[in-house]
MARLOTI-6164 format. One record per residue (C-alpha): residue number from 1; residue in one letter; z, x, y. Coordinates in steps of 0.5 Angstrom, whole numbers, plus 500, padded with zeros to 3 digits. Example, Ala and Ser with C-alpha at 12.3 -4.5 7.8 and 13.67 -1.06 7.14 Angstrom:
residues 2
<node><num>1</num><residuo>A</residuo><up>516</up><east>525</east><north>491</north></node>
<node><num>2</num><residuo>S</residuo><up>514</up><east>527</east><north>498</north></node>
//
This chain:
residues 268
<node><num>1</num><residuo>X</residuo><up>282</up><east>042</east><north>628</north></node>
<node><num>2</num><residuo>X</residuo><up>278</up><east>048</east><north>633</north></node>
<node><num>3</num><residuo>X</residuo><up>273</up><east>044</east><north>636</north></node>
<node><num>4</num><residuo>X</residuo><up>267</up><east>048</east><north>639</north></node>
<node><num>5</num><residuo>X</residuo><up>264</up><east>042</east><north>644</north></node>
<node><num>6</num><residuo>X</residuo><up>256</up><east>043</east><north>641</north></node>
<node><num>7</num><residuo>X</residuo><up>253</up><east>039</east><north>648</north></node>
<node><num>8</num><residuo>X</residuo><up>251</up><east>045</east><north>652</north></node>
<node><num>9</num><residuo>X</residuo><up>245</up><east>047</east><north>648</north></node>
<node><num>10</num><residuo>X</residuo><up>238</up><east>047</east><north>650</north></node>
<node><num>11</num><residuo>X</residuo><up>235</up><east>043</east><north>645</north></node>
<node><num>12</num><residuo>X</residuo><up>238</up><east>036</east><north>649</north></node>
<node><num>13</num><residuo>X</residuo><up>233</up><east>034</east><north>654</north></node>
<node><num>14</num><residuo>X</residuo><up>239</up><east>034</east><north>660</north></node>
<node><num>15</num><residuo>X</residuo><up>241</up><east>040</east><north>658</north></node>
<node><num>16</num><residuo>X</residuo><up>234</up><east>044</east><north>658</north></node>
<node><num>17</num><residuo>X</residuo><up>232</up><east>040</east><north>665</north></node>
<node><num>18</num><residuo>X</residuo><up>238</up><east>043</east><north>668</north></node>
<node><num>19</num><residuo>X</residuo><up>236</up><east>050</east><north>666</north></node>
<node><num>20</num><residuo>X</residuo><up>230</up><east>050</east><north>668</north></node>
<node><num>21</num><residuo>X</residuo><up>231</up><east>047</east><north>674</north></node>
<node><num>22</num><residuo>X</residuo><up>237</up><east>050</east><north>675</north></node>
<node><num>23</num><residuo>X</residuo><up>242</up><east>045</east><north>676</north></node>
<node><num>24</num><residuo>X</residuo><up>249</up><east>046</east><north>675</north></node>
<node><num>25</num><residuo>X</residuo><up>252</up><east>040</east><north>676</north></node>
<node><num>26</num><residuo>X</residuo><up>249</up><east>038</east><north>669</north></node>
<node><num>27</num><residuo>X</residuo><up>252</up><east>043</east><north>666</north></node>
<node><num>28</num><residuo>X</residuo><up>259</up><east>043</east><north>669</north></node>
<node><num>29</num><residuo>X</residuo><up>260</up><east>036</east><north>668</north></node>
<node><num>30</num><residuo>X</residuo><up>258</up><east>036</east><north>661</north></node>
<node><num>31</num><residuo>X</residuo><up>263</up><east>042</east><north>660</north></node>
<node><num>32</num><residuo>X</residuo><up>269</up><east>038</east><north>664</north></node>
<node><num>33</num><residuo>X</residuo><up>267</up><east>032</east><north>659</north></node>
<node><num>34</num><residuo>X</residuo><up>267</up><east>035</east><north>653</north></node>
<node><num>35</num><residuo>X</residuo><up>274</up><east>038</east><north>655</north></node>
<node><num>36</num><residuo>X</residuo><up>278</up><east>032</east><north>657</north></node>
<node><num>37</num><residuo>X</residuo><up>274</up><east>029</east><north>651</north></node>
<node><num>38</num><residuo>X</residuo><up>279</up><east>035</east><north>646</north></node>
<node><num>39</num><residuo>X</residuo><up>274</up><east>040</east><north>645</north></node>
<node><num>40</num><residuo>X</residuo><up>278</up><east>047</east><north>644</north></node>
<node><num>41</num><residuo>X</residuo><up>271</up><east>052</east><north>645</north></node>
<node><num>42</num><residuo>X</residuo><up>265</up><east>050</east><north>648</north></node>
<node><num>43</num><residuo>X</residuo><up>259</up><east>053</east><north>645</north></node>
<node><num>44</num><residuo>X</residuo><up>252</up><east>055</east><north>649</north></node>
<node><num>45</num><residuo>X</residuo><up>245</up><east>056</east><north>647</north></node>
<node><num>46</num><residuo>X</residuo><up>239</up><east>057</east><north>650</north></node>
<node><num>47</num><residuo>X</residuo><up>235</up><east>054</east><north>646</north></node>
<node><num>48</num><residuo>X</residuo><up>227</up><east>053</east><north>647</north></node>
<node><num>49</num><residuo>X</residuo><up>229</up><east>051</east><north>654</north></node>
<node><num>50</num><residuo>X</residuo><up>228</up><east>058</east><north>657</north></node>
<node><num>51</num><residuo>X</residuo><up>224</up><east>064</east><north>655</north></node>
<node><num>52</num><residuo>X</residuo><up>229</up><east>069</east><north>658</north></node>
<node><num>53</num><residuo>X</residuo><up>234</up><east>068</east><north>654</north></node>
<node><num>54</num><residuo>X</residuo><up>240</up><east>072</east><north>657</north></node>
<node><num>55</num><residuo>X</residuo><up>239</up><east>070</east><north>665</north></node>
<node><num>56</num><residuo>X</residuo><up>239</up><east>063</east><north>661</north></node>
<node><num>57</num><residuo>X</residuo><up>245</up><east>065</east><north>658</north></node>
<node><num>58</num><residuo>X</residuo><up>248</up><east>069</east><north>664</north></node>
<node><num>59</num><residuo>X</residuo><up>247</up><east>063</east><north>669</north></node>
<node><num>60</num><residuo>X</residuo><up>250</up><east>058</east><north>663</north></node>
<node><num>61</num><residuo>X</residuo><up>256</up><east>062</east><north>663</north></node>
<node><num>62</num><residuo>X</residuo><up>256</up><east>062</east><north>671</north></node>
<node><num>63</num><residuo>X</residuo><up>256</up><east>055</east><north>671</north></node>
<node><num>64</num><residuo>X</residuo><up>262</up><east>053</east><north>666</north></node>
<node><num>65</num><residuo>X</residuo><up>266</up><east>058</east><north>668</north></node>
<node><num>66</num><residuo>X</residuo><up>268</up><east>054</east><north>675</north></node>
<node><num>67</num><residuo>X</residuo><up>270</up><east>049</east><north>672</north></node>
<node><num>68</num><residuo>X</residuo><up>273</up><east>051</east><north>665</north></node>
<node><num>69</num><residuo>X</residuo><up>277</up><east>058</east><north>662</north></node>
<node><num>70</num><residuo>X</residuo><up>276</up><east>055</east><north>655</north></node>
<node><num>71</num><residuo>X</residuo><up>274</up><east>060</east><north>650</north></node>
<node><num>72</num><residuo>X</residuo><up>266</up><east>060</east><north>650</north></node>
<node><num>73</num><residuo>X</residuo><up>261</up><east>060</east><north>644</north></node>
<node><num>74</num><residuo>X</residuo><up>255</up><east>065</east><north>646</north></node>
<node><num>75</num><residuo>X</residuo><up>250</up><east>062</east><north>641</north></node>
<node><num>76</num><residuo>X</residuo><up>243</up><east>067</east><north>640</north></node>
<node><num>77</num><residuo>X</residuo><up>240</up><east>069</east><north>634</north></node>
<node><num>78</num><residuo>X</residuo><up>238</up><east>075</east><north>638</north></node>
<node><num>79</num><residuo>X</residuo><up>242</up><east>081</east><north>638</north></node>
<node><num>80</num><residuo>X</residuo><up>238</up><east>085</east><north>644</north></node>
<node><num>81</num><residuo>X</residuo><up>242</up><east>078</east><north>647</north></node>
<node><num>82</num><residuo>X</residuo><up>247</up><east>078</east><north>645</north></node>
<node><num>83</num><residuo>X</residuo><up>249</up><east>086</east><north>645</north></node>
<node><num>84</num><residuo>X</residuo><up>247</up><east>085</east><north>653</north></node>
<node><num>85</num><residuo>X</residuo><up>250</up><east>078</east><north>655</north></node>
<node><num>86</num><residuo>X</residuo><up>258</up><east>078</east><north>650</north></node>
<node><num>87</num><residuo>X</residuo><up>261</up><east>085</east><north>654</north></node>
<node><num>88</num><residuo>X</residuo><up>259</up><east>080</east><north>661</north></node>
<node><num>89</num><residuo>X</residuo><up>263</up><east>074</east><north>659</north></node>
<node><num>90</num><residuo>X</residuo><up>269</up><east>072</east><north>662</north></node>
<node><num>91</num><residuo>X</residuo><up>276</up><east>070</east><north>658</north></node>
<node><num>92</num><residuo>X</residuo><up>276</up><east>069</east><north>651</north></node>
<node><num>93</num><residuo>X</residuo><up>268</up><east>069</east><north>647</north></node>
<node><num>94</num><residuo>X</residuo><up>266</up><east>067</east><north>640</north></node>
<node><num>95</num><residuo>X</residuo><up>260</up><east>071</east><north>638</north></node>
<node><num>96</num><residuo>X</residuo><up>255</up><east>065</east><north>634</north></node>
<node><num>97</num><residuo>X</residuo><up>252</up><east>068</east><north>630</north></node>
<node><num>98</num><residuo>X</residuo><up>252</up><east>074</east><north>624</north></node>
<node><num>99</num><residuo>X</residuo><up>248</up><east>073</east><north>618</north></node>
<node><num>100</num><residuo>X</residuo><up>252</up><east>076</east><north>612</north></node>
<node><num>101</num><residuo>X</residuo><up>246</up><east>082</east><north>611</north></node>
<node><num>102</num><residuo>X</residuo><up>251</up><east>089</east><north>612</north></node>
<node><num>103</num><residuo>X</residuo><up>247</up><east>093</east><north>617</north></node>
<node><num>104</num><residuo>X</residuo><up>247</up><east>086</east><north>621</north></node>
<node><num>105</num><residuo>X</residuo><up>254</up><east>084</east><north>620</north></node>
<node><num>106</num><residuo>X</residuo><up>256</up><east>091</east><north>621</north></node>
<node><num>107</num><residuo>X</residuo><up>253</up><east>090</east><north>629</north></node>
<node><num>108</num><residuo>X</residuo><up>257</up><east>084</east><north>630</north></node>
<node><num>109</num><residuo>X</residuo><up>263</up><east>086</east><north>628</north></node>
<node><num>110</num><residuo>X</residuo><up>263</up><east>093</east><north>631</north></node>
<node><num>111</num><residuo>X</residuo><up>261</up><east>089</east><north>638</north></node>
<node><num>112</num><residuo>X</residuo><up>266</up><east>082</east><north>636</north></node>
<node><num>113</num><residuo>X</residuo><up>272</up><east>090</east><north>636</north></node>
<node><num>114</num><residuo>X</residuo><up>269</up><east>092</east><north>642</north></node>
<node><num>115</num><residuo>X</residuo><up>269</up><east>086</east><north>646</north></node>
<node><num>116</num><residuo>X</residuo><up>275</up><east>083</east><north>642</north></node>
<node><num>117</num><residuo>X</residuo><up>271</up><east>077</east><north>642</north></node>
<node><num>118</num><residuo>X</residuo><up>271</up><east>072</east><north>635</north></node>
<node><num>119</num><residuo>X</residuo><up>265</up><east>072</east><north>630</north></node>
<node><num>120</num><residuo>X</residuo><up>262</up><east>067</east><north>626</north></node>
<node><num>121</num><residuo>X</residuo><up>258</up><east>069</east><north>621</north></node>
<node><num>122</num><residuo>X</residuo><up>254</up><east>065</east><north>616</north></node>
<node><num>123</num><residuo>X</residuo><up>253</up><east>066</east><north>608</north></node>
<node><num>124</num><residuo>X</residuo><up>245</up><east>067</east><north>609</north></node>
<node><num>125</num><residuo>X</residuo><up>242</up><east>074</east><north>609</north></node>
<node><num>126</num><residuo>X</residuo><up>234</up><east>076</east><north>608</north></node>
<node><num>127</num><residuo>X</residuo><up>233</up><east>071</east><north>602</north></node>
<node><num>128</num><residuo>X</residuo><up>235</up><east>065</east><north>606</north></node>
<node><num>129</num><residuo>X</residuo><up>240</up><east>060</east><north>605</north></node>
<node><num>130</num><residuo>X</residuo><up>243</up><east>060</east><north>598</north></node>
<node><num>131</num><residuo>X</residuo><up>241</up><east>054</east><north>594</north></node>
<node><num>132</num><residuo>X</residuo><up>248</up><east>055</east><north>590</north></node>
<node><num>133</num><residuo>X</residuo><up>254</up><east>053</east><north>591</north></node>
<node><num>134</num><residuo>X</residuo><up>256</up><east>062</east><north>587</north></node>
<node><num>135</num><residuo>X</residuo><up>250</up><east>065</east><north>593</north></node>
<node><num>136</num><residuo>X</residuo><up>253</up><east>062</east><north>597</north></node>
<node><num>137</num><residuo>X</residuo><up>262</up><east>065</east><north>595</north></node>
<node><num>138</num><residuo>X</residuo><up>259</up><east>072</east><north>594</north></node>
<node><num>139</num><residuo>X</residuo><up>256</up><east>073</east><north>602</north></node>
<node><num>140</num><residuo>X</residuo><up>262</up><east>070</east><north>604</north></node>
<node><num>141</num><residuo>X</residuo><up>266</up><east>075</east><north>600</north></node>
<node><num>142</num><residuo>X</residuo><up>263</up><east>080</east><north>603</north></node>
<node><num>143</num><residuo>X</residuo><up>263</up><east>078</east><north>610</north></node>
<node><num>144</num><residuo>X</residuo><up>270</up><east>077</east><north>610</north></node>
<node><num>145</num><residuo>X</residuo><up>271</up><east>085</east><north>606</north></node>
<node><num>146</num><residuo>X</residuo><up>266</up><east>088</east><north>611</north></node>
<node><num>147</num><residuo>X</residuo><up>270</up><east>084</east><north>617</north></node>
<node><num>148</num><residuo>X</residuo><up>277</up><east>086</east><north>614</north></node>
<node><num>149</num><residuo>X</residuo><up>274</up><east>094</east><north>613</north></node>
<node><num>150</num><residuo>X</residuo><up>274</up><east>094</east><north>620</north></node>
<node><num>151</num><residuo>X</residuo><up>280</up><east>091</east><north>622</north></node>
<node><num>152</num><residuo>X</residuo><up>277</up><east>084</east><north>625</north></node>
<node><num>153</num><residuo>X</residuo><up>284</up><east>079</east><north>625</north></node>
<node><num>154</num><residuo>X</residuo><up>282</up><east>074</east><north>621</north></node>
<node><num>155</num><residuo>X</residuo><up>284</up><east>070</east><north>626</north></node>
<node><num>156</num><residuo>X</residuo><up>278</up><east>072</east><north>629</north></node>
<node><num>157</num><residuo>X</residuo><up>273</up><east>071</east><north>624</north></node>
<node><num>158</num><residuo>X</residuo><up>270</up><east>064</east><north>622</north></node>
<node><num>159</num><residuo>X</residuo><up>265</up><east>063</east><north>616</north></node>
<node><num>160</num><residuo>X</residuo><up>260</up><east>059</east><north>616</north></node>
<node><num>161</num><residuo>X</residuo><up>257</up><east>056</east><north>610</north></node>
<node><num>162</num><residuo>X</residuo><up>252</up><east>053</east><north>613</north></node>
<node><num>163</num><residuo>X</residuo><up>249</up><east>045</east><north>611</north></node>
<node><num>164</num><residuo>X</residuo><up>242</up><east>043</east><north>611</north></node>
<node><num>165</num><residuo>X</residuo><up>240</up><east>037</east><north>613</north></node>
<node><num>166</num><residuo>X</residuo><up>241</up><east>032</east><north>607</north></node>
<node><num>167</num><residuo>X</residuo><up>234</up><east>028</east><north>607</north></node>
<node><num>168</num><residuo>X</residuo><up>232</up><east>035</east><north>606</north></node>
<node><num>169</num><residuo>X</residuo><up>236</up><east>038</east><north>602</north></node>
<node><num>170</num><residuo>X</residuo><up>242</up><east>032</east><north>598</north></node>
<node><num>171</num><residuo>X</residuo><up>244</up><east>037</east><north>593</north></node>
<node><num>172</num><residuo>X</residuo><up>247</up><east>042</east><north>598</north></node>
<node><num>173</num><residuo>X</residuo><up>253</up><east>037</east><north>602</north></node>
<node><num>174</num><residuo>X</residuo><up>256</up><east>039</east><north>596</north></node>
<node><num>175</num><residuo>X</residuo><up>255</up><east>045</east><north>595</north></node>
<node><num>176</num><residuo>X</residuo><up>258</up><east>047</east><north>601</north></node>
<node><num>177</num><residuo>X</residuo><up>264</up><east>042</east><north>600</north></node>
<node><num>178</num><residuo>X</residuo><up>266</up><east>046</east><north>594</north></node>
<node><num>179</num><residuo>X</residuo><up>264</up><east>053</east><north>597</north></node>
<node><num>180</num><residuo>X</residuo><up>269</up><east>052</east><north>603</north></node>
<node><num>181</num><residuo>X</residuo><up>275</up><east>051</east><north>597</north></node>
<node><num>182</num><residuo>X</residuo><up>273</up><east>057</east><north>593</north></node>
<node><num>183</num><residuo>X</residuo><up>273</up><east>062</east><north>601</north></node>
<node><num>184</num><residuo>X</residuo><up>279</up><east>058</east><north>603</north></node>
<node><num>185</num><residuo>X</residuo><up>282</up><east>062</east><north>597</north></node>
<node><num>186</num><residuo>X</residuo><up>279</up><east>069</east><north>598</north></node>
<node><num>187</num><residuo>X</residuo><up>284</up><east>072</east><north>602</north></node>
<node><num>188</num><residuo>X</residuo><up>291</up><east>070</east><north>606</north></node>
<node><num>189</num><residuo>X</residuo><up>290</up><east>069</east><north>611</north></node>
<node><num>190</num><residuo>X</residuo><up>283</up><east>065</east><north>611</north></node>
<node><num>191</num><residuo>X</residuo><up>279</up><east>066</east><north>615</north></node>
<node><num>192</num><residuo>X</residuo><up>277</up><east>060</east><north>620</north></node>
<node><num>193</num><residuo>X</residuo><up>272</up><east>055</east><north>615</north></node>
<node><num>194</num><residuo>X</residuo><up>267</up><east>052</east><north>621</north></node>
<node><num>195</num><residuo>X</residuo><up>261</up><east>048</east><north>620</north></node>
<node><num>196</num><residuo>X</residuo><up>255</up><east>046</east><north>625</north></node>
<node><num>197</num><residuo>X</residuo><up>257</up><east>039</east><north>623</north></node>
<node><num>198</num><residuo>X</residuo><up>251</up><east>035</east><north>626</north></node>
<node><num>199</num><residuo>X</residuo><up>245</up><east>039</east><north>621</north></node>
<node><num>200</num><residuo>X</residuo><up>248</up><east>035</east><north>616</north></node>
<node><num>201</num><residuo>X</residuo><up>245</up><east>027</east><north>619</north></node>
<node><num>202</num><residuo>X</residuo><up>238</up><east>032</east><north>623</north></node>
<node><num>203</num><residuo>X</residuo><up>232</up><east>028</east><north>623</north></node>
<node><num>204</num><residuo>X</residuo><up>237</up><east>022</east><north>619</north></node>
<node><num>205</num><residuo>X</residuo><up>239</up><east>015</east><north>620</north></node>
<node><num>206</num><residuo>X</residuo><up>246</up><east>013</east><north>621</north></node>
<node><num>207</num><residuo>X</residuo><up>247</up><east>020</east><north>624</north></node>
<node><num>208</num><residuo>X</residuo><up>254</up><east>018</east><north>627</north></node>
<node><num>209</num><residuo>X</residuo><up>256</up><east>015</east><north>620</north></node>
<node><num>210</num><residuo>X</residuo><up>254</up><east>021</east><north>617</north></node>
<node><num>211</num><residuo>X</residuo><up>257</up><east>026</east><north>621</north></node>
<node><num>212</num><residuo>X</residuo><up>264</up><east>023</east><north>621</north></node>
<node><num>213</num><residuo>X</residuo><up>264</up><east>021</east><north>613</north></node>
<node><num>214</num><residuo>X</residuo><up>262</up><east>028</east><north>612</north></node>
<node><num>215</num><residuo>X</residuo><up>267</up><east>032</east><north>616</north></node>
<node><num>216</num><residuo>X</residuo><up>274</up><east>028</east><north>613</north></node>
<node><num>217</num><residuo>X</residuo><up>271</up><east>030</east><north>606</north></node>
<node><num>218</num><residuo>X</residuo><up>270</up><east>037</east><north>608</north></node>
<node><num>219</num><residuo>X</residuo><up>277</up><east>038</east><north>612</north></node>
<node><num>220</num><residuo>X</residuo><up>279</up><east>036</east><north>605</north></node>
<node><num>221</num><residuo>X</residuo><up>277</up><east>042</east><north>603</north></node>
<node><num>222</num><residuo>X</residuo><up>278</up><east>047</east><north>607</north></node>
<node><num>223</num><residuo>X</residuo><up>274</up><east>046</east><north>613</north></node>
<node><num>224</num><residuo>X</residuo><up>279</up><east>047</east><north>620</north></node>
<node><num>225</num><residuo>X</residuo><up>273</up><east>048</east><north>625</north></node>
<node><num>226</num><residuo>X</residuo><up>267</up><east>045</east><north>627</north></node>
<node><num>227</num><residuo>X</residuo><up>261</up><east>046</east><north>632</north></node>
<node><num>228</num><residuo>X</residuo><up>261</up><east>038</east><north>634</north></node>
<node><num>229</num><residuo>X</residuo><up>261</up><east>033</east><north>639</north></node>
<node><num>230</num><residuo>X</residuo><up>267</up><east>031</east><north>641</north></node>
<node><num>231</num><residuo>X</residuo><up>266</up><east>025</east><north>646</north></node>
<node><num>232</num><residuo>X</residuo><up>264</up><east>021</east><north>640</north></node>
<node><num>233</num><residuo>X</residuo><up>272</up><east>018</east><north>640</north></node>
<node><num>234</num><residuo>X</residuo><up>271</up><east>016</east><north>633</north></node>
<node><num>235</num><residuo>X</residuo><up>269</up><east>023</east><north>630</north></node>
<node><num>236</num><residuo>X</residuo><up>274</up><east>026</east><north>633</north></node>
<node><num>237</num><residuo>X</residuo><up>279</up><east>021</east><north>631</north></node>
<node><num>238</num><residuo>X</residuo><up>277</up><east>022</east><north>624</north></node>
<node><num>239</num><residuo>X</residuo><up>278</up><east>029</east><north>624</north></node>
<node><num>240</num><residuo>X</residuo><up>285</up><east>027</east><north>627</north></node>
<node><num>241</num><residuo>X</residuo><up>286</up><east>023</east><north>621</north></node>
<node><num>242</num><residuo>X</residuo><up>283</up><east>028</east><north>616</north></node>
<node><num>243</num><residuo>X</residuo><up>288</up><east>033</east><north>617</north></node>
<node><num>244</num><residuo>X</residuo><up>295</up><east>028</east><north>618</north></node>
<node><num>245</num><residuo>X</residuo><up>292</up><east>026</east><north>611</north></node>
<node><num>246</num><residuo>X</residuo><up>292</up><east>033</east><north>608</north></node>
<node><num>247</num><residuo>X</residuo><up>298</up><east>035</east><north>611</north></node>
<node><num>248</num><residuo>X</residuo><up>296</up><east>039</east><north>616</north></node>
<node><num>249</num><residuo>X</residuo><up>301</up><east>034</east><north>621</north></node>
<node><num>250</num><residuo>X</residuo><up>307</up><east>031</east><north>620</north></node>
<node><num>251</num><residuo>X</residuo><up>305</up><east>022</east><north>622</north></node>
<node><num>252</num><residuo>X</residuo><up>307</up><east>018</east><north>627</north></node>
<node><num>253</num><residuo>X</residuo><up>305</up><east>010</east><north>630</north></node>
<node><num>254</num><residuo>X</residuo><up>301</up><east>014</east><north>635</north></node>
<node><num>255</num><residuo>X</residuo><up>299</up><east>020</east><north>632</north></node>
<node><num>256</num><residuo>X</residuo><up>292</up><east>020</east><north>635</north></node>
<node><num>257</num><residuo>X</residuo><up>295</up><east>019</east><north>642</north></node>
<node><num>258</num><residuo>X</residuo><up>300</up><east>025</east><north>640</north></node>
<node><num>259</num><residuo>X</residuo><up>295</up><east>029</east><north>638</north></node>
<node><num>260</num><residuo>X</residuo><up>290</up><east>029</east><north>644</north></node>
<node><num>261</num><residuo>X</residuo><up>295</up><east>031</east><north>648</north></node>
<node><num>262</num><residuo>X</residuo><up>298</up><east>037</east><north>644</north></node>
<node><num>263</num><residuo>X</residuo><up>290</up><east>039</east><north>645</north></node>
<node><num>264</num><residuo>X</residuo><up>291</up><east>037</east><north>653</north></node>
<node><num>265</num><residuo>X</residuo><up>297</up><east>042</east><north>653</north></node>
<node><num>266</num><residuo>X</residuo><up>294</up><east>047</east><north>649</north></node>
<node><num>267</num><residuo>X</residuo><up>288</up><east>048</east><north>654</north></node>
<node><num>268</num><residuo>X</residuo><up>283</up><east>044</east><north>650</north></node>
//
């Protein structure tokens, strides 16, 4: 499981304080935490924490970089930002997020070749999020043709079907499950499935529960990254467990030990 570390986003209260007063130290130590807790990427967002998004962005990046060389997940819905801010980012990038719109998804990916950077793209376009588990296959059929057209390695591509939270919207966790098991089967190599996990539990009770129940059933199906937090040990250890029980790792006695510390040597 590549776990992307959600924790350096504006929409937290320590975070949002810490960009607004221009505190690293906040900023740092929840990059060091989310690191040795087993996080592969971090992701960050401005979020509503600053109206000048690119200095926002810039000075986040500035910050994590003296204490972390992981891959950073540089999340806007803007592309002026993102267009400025990703040729600028030292060490491996993550561009969050394209929409399945060609002409956008074709910027993206144009700046994702130049940069070498990766891409998530997400199955939404103008009309918004599909309803259906079919909208949802065919955006992400044409993601991976736009993205294979241009030469972006698959390695590189992550797709995002998007789930919405389920007090809102009960019918789409399994939408989503059942459009990660036909994406998976599109192309060899797949791309990387990720999700946002904790949209999922927004605005619910019993968040945690909901999240960790929600991840094991998705790696299930295909799902092999998440943007999460990977200092909730129990979701951490539940993905762990997902994968040995899917094949993706061989058992042992101590095969949560084991696998923290394959990520630890990994640079995670």
């Amino acid at each position: 499981m590549y776990v992307i570390g959600e924790r350096i986003n504006g929409m937290f209260n320590d975070v949002k304080q810490a960009i607004v007063e221009k505190n690293p130290e906040t900023i740092k130590d929840l990059a060091k935490r989310q690191m040795a807790a087993g996080a592969d990427a971090l992701d960050v967002n401005v979020g509503p924490a600053s109206s000048d998004a690119e200095g926002a962005l810039t000075w986040l990046v500035e910050c994590i970089r003296e204490v972390t060389e992981a891959p950073l997940a540089i999340d806007s819905a803007k592309w002026s930002v993102m267009s400025k801010v990703v040729p600028q980012v030292p060490g491996k990038v993550i561009i969050n997020s394209s929409k399945a719109d060609e002409d956008t998804l074709e910027k993206y990916v144009g700046l994702a070749m130049e940069t070498g950077a990766s891409l998530v793209a997400l199955t939404i376009d103008r009309r918004g999020v599909p309803g259906d588990v079919e909208r949802r296959v065919e955006l992400g059929a044409q993601i991976l043709t736009i993205a294979q057209a241009a030469g972006l390695p698959m390695e590189r591509l992550f797709v995002d079907t998007i789930i919405l939270p389920v007090n809102v919207a009960p019918k789409q966790p399994v939408n989503v499950l059942e459009a990660l098991k036909q994406l998976a089967m599109l192309s060899d190599p797949a791309p990387h499935m990720v999700l946002g996990l904790s949209n999922v539990s927004q605005n619910c009770n019993e968040r945690l529960l909901i999240n960790r129940t929600y991840l094991t059933m998705a790696i299930a199906c295909g799902l092999d990254s998440a943007i999460m937090d990977p200092m909730d040990k129990e979701l951490l250890d539940a993905a762990i467990t997902a994968e040995l029980l899917t094949g993706k790792t061989i058992y042992c006695d101590s095969f949560l030990t084991a696998e923290r510390k394959r990520k630890q040597a990994a640079g995670g």
